[in-house]
DOMAR-135257 format. One record per residue (C-alpha): residue number from 1; residue in three letters; chain; x, y, z. Coordinates in Angstrom, 3 decimals, padded with zeros to 6 digits. Layout:
<recs>
  num  residuo  cadena        px        py        pz
  NUM      ALA       A         X         Y         Z
...
</recs>
This chain:
<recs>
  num  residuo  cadena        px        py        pz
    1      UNK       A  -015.002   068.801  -084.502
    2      UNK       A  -015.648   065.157  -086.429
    3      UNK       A  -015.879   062.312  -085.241
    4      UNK       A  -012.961   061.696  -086.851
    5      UNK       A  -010.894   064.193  -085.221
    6      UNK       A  -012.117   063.025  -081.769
    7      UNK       A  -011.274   059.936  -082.407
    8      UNK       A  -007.739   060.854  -083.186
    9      UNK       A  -007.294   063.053  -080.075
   10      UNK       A  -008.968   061.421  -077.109
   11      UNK       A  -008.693   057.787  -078.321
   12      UNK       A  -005.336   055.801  -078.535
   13      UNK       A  -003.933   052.249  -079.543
   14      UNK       A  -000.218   051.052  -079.649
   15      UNK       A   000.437   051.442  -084.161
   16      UNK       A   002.455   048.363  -086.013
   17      UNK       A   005.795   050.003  -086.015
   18      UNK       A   006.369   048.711  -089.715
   19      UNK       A   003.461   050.595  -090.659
   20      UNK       A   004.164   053.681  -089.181
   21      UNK       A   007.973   053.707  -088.415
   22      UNK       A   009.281   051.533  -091.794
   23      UNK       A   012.752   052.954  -092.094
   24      UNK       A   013.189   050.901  -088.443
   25      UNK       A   013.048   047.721  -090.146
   26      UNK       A   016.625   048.277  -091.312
   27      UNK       A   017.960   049.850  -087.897
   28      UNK       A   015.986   046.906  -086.282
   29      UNK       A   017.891   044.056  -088.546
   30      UNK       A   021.589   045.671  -087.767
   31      UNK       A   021.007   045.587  -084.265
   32      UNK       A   019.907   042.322  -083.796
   33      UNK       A   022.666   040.879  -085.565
   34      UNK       A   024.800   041.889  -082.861
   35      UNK       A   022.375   040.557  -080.262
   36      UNK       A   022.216   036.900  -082.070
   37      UNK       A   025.653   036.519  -081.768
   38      UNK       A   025.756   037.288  -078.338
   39      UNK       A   023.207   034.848  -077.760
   40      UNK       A   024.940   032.079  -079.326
   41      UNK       A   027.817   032.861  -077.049
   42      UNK       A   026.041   033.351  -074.042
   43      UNK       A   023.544   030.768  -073.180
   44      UNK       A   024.489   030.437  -069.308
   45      UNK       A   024.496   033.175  -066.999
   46      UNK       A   028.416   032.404  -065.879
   47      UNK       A   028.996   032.809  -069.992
   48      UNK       A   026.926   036.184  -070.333
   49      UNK       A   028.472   037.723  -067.632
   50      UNK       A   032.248   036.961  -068.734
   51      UNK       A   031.397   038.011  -072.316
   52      UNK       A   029.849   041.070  -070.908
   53      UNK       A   032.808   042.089  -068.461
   54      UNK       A   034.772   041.276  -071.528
   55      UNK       A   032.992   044.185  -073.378
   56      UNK       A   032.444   046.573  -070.538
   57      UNK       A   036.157   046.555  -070.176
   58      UNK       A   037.033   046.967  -073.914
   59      UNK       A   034.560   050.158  -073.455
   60      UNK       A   036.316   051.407  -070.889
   61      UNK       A   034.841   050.483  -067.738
   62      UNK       A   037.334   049.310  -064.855
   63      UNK       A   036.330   047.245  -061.468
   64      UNK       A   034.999   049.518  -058.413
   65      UNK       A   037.503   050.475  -056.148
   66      UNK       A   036.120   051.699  -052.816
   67      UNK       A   039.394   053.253  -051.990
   68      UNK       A   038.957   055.685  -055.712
   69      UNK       A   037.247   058.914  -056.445
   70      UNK       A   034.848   058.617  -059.133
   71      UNK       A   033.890   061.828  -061.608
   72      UNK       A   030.917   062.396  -063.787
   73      UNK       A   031.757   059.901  -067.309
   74      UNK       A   033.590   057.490  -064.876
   75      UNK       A   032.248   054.365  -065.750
   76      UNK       A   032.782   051.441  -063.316
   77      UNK       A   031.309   047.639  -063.060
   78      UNK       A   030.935   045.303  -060.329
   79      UNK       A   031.136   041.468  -061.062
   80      UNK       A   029.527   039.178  -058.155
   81      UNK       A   030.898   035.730  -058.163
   82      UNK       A   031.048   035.407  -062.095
   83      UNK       A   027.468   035.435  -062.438
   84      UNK       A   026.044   038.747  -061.448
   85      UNK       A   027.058   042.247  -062.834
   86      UNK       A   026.025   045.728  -062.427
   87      UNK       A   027.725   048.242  -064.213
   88      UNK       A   027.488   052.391  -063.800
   89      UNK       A   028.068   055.560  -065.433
   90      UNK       A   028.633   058.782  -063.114
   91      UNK       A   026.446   061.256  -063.950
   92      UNK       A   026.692   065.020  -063.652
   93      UNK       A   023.997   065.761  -060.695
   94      UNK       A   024.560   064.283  -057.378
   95      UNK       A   024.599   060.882  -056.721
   96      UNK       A   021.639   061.594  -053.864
   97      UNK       A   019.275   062.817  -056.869
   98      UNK       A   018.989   059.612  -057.505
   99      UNK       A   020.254   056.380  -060.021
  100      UNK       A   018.197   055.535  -062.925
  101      UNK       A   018.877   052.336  -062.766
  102      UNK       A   017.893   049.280  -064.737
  103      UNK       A   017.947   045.577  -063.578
  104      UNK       A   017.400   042.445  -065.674
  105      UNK       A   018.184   038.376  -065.338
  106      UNK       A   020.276   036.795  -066.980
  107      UNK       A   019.312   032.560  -065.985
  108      UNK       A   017.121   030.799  -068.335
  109      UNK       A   014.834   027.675  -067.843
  110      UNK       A   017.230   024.941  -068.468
  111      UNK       A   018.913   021.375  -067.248
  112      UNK       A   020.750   021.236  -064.573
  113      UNK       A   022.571   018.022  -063.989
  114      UNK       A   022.155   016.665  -060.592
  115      UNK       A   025.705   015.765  -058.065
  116      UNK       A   025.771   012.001  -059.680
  117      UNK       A   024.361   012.369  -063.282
  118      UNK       A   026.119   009.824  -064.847
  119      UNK       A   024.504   006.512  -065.474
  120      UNK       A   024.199   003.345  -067.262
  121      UNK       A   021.263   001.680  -068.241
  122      UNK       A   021.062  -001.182  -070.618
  123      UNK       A   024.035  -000.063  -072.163
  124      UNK       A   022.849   003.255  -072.857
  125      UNK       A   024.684   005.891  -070.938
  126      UNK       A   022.516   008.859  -069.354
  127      UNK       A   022.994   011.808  -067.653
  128      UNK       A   020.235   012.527  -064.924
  129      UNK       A   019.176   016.075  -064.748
  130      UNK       A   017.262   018.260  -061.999
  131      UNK       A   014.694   020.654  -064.357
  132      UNK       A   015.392   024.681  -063.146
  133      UNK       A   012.863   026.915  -063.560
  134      UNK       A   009.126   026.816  -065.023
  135      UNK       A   009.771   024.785  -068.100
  136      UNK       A   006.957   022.499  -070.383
  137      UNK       A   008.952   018.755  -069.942
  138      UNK       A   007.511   017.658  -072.891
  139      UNK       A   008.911   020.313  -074.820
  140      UNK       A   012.730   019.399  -074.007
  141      UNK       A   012.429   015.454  -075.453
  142      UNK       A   014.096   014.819  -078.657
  143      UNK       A   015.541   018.178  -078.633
  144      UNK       A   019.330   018.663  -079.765
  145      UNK       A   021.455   019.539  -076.141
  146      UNK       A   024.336   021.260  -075.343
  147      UNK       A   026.383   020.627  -072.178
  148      UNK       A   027.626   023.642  -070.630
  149      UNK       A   029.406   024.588  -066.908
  150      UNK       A   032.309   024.876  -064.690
  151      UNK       A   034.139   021.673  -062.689
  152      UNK       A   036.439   022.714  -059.772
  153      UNK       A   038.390   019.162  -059.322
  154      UNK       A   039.834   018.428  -056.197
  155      UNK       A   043.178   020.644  -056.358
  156      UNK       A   041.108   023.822  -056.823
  157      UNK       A   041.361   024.024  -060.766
  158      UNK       A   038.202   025.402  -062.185
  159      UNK       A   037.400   023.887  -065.687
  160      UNK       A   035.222   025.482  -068.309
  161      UNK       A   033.097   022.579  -070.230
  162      UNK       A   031.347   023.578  -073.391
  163      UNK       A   030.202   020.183  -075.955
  164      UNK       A   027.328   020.715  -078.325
  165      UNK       A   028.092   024.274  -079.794
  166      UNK       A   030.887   024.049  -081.944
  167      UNK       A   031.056   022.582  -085.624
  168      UNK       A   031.335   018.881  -085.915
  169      UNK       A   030.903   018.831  -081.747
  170      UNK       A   028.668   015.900  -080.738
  171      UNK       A   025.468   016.695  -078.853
  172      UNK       A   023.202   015.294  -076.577
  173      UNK       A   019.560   014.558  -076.658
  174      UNK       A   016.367   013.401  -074.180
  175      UNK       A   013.812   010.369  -075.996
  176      UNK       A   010.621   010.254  -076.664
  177      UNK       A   008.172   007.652  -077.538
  178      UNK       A   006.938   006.622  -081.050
  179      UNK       A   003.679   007.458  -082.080
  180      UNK       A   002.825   003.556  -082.413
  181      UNK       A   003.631   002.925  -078.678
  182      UNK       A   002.534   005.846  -076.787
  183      UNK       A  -000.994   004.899  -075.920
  184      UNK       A  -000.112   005.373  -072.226
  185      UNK       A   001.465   008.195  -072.309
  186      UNK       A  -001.175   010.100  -074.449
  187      UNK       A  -003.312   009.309  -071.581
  188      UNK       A  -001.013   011.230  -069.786
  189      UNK       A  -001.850   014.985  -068.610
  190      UNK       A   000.188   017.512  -070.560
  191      UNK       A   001.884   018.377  -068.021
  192      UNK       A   002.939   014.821  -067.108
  193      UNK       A   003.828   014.037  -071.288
  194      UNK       A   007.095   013.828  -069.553
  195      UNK       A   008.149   013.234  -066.154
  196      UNK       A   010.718   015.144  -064.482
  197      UNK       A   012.752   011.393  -063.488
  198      UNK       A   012.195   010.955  -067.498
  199      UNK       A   014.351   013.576  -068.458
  200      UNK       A   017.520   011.147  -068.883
  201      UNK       A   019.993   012.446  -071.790
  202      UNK       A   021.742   010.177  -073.860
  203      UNK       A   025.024   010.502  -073.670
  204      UNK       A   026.576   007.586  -075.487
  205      UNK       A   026.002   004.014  -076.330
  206      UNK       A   029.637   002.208  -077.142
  207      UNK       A   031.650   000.382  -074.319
  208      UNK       A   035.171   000.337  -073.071
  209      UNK       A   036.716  -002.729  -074.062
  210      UNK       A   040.483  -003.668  -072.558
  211      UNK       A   041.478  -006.327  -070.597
  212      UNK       A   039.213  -007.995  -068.383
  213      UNK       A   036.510  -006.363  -069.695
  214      UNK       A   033.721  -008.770  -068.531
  215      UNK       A   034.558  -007.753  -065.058
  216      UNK       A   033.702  -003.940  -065.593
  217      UNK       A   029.931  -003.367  -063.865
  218      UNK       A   029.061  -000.198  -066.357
  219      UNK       A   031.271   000.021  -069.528
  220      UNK       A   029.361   002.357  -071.211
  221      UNK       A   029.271   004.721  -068.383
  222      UNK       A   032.937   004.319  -068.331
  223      UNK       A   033.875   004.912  -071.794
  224      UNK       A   031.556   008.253  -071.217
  225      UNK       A   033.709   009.096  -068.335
  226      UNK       A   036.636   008.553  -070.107
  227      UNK       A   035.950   010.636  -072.840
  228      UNK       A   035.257   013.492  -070.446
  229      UNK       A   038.219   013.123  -068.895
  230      UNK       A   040.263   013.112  -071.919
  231      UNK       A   038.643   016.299  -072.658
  232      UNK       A   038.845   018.098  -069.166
  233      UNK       A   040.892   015.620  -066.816
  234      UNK       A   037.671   015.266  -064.719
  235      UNK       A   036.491   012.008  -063.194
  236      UNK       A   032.830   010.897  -061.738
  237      UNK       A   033.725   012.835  -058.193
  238      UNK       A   034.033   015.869  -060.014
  239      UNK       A   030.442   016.297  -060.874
  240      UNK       A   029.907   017.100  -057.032
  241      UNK       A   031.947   019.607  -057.114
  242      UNK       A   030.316   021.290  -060.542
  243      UNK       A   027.454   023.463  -062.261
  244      UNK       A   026.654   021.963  -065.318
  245      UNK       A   023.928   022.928  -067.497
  246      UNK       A   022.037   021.221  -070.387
  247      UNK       A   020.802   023.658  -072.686
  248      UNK       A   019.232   023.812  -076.799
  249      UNK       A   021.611   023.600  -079.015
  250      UNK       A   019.687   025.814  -081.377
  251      UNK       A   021.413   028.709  -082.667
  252      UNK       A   019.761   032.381  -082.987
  253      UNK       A   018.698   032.656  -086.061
  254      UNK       A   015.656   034.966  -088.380
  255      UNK       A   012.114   033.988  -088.466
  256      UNK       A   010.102   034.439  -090.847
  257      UNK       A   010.173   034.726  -095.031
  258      UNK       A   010.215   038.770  -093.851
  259      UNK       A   012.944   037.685  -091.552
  260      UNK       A   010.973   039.858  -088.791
  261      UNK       A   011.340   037.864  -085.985
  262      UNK       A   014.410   036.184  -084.056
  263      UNK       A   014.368   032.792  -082.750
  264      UNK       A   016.881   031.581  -080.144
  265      UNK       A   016.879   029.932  -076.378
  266      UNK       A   017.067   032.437  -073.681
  267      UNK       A   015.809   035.024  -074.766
  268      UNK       A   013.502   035.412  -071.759
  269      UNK       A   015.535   037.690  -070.420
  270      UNK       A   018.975   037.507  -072.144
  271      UNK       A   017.334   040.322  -074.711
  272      UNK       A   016.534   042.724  -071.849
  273      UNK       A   020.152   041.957  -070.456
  274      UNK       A   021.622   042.731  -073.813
  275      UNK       A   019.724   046.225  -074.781
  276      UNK       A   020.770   047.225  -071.461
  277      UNK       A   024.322   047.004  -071.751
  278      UNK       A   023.997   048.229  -075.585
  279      UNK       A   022.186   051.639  -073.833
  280      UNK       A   024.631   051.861  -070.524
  281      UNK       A   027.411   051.154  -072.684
  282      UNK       A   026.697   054.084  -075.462
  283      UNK       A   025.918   056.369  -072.550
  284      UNK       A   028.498   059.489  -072.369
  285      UNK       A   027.840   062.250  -070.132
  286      UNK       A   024.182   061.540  -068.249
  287      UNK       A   022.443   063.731  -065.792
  288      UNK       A   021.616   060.837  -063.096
  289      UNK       A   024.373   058.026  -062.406
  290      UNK       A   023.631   055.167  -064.765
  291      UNK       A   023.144   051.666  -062.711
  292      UNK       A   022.818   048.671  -065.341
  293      UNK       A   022.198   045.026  -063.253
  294      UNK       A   022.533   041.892  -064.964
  295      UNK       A   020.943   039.173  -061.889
  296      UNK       A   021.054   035.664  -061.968
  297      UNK       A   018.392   033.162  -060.488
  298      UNK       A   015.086   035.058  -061.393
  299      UNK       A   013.747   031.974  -063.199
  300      UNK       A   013.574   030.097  -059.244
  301      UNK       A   012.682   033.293  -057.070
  302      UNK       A   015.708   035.212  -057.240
  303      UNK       A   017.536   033.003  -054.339
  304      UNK       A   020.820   032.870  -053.508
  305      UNK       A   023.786   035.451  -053.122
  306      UNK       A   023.574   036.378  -056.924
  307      UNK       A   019.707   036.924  -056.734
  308      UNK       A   017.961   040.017  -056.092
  309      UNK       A   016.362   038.493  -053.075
  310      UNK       A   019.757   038.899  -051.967
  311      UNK       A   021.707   042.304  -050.721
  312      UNK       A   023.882   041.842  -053.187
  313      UNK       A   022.496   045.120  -055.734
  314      UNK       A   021.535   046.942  -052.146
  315      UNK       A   025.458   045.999  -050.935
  316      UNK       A   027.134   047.381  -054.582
  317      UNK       A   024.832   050.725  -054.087
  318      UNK       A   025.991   051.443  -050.364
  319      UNK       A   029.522   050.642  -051.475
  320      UNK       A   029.261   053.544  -054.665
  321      UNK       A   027.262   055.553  -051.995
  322      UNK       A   029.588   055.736  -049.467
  323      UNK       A   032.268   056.494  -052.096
  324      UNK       A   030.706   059.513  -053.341
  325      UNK       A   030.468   060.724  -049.835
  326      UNK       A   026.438   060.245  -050.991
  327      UNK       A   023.396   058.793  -047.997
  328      UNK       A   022.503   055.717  -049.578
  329      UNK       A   019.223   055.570  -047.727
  330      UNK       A   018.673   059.262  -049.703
  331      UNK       A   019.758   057.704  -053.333
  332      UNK       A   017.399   054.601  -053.180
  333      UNK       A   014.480   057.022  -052.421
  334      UNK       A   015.178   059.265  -055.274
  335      UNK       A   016.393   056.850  -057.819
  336      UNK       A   013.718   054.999  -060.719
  337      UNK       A   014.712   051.530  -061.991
  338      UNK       A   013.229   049.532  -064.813
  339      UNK       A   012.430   045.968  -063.772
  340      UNK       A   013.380   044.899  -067.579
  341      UNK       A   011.896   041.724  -068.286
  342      UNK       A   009.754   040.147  -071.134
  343      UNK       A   006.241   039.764  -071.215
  344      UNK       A   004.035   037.297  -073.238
  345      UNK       A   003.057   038.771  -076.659
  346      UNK       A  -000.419   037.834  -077.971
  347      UNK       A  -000.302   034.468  -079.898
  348      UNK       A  -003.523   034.002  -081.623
  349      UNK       A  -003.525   030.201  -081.422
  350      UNK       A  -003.947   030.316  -078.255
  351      UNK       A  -005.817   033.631  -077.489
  352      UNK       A  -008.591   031.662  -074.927
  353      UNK       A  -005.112   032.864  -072.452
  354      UNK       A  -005.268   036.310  -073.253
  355      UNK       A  -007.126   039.420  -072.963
  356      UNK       A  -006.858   041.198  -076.380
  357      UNK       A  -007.241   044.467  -075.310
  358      UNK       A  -004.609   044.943  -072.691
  359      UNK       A  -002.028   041.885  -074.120
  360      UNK       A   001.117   042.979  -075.477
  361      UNK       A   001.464   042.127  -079.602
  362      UNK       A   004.733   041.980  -081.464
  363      UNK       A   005.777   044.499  -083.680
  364      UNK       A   004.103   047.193  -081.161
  365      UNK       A   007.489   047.902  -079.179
  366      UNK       A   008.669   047.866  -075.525
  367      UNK       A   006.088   046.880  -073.104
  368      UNK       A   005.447   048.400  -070.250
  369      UNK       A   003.765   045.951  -067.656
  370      UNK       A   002.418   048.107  -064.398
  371      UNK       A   002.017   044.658  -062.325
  372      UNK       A   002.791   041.545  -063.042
  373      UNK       A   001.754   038.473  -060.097
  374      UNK       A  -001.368   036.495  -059.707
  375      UNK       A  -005.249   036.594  -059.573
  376      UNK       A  -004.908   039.424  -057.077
  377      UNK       A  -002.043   041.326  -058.432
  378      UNK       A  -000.475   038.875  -055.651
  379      UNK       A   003.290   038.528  -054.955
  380      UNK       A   003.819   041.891  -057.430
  381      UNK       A   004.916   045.138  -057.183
  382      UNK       A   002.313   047.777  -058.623
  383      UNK       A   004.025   050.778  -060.337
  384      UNK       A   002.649   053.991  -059.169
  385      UNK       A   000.765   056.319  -061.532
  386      UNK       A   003.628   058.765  -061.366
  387      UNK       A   006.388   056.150  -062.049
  388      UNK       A   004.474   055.440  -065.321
  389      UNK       A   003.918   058.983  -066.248
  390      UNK       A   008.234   059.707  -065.951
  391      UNK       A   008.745   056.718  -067.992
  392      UNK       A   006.673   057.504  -070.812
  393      UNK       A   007.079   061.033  -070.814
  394      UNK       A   010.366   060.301  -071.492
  395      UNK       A   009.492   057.500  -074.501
  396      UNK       A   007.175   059.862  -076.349
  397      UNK       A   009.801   062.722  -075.857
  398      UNK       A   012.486   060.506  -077.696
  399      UNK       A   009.940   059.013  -080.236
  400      UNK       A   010.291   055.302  -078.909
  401      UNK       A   007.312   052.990  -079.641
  402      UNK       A   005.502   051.299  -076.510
  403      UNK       A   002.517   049.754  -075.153
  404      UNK       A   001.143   048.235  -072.294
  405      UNK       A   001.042   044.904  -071.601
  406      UNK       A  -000.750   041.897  -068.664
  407      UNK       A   000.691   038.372  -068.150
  408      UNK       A  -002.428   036.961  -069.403
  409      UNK       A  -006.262   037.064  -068.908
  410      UNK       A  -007.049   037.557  -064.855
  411      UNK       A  -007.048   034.150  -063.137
  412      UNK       A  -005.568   031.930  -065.826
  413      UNK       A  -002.086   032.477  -064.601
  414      UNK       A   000.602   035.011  -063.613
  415      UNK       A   004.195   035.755  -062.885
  416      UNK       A   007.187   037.424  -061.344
  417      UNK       A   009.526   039.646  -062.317
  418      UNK       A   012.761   041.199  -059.955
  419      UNK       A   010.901   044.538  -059.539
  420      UNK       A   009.117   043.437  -055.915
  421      UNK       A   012.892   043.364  -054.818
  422      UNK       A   014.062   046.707  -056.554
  423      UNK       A   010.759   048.289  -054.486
  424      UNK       A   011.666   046.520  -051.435
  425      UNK       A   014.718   048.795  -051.317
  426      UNK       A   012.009   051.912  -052.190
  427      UNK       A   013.077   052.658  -055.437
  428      UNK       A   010.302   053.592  -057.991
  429      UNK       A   010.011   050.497  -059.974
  430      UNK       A   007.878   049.515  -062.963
  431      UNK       A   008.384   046.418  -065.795
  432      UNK       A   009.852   047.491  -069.238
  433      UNK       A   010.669   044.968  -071.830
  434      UNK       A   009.943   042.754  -074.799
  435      UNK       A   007.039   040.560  -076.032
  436      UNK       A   007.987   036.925  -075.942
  437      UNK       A   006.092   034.274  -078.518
  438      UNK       A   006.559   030.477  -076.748
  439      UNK       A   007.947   032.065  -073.222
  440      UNK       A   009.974   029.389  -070.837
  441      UNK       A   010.228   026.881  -074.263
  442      UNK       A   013.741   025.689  -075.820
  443      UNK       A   013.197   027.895  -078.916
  444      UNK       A   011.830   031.754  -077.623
  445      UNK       A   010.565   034.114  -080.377
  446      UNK       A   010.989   038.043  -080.293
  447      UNK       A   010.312   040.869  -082.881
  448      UNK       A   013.710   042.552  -084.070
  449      UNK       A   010.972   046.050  -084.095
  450      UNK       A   010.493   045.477  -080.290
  451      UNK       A   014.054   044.178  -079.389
  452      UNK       A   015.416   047.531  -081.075
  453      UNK       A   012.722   050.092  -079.285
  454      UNK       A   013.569   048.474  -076.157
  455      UNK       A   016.828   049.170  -077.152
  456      UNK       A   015.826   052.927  -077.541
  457      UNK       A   014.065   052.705  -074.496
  458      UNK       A   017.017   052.224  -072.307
  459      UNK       A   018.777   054.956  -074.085
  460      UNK       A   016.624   057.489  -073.462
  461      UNK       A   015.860   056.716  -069.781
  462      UNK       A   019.422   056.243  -069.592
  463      UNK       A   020.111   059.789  -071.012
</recs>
């Protein structure tokens, strides 16, 4: 045998999918035309998951009912407090051979405004936000803003607010400094370009004038707060009793003179949330019980009662269980899930973060990422050599591209992903999803190649 052949048989590296797979590139742009507009409609998790019900139920899912009898093709959906969602397909085996069952986030870094945003300043009115999630500061002055959110007022009414997103919609916006006075602030760490108490967003500049106008303390705060309640009958109070969130005002659009890349906010993990519901939507007549969840609050630990730190996915799984006359303790031990979150693709401009050889690189396909954590595999789950033998037997066996993929070089940083939670419940669990260029930042980038294999890869694990 050659060297040649040798090389081809024992040795092994991830191909360019354009190279190898061109009649994708086509498949690839369709789909993701589908997923950009779902971005631009979706950019909070309370949006995604009414948007997704929405669809779930035009494909013929309807709500679990505990007091029903559910068949193989049955396909069902849970919604937790408007900002969670699983959804499931019955599957022909029993439902103690186990789920395969695949769990993504749907929160993104963003601004949250804090209970009493609204101020005035030198007649410049500001909203004060409260950062969530790891974001770069500096990368969210003099960046177009959206306001987004729910206000329950004081008679129980819950009002949807949405500025920034429509044509001809004003937007907001966080300053910077000019070049010629920012001597100080170069001087500044990075990480301190922009302080978290400097994230103040403009929100208007003209005041209320009327009668006795000299004796009004803020009238540019006011004339803000009037607007707002022209809009949505809200007043100041209200914002205590509200989630609003500041988000880019960017819409998805292509990358790229190829037009090989897409570039929206949220896509970390919005894209993983997406191909999921594509795959559990599309699936008909599977062998294991399909378990798609869409979880909110992975960007701050997965706290809270729509988290995965939570019982909530543990509670919706003992509630199917006990309806299919099923052990639960029996499924969870038989079941696989797919932690399906993005990893950070190889950017060489910054490759002193990386380690080439086992980093992730765009137009290479799903990643799968065995551990994520820090410097010791620390605060991770560790996918066992069998769990990553099933999963890509059953890639190769349905011709999806994939490779393998660390959160960078060992000791320069790390991360979490929901599947420590998933194994907590002793579930096989290993990370499967999509390589992200600028991670965390107002503007993500993602291959339409590796959005659509990921795509592929749900529907074959699903099937």
């Amino acid at each position: 045998m050659s060297g040649k052949d040798l090389e081809k048989e024992l040795l092994w590296e991830a191909p360019h999918i354009a190279k190898e797979a061109p009649e994708q590139r086509a498949e690839a742009d369709a789909f993701c035309e589908g997923y950009k507009k779902f971005l631009d409609a979706s950019k909070t998790e309370r949006e995604y998951v009414k948007a997704s019900v929405a669809m779930l139920k035009e494909a013929g899912y309807t709500e679990f009912d505990r007091t029903k009898t559910y068949c193989p093709g049955d396909k069902i959906f849970w919604n937790n407090r408007g900002k969670a969602l699983a959804a499931a397909t019955i599957g022909t085996l029993p439902l103690e051979e186990g789920l395969r069952l695949n769990a993504a986030h749907i929160d993104s870094p963003r601004l949250d405004l804090k209970p009493n945003p609204l101020f005035e300043k030198n007649e410049i009115a500001y909203f004060k936000p409260h950062y969530y999630g790891g974001i770069r500061k500096y990368q969210w002055s003099a960046v177009p803003l959206a306001m987004h959110g729910v206000v329950v007022k004081a008679d129980g009414e819950a009002v949807t607010v949405s500025i920034g997103e429509e044509p001809g919609d004003p937007q907001f916006c966080i300053t910077d400094l000019l070049p010629h006075l920012s001597a100080e602030q170069n001087g500044r760490k990075l990480g301190e370009g922009i302080k978290g108490e400097e994230l103040n967003i403009v929100v208007g500049s003209i005041p209320f004038i009327g009668e006795e106008d000299e004796k009004i303390k803020a009238p540019v705060k006011l004339m803000a707060m009037k607007l707002l309640h022209e809009k949505y009958g809200i007043t100041e109070k209200d914002f205590t009793r509200a989630e609003i969130e500041m988000v880019p005002a960017y819409k998805a659009v292509d990358i790229g003179l190829d037009r090989s890349l897409v570039g929206a906010y949220g896509q970390d993990d919005r894209v993983c949330a997406y191909t999921a519901l594509m795959a559990e939507m599309e699936t008909k007549a599977p062998a294991h019980t399909t378990f798609t969840v869409l979880a909110d609050k992975e960007e701050v630990g997965s706290s809270g009662n729509t988290g995965l730190d939570s019982d909530f996915l543990l509670h919706m799984i003992e509630d199917l269980a006990e309806a299919m006359g099923a052990h639960c303790n029996t499924v969870l031990r038989h079941s696989i899930c797919l932690s399906s979150d993005v990893n950070a693709a190889y950017d060489p401009t910054f490759a002193f973060v990386y380690e080439e050889r086992n980093a992730c690189h765009i137009n290479k396909g799903c990643v799968l990422t065995k551990y994520t954590g820090a410097r010791g595999k620390s605060g991770t789950n560790d996918a066992s050599a069998e769990t990553m033998a099933e999963v890509i037997r059953i890639m190769d066996e349905n011709g999806v591209y994939w490779q393998t993929g660390e959160l960078g070089a060992v000791d320069v940083g790390g991360g979490g992903t929901i599947a420590k939670f998933a194994a907590s419940m002793e579930m096989d669990v290993v990370d499967l999803g999509v390589p992200i260029l600028s991670m965390h930042a107002p503007f993500e980038l993602a291959s339409k190649l590796d959005v659509y294999n990921t795509y592929r890869a749900f529907h074959a694990f699903y099937r």
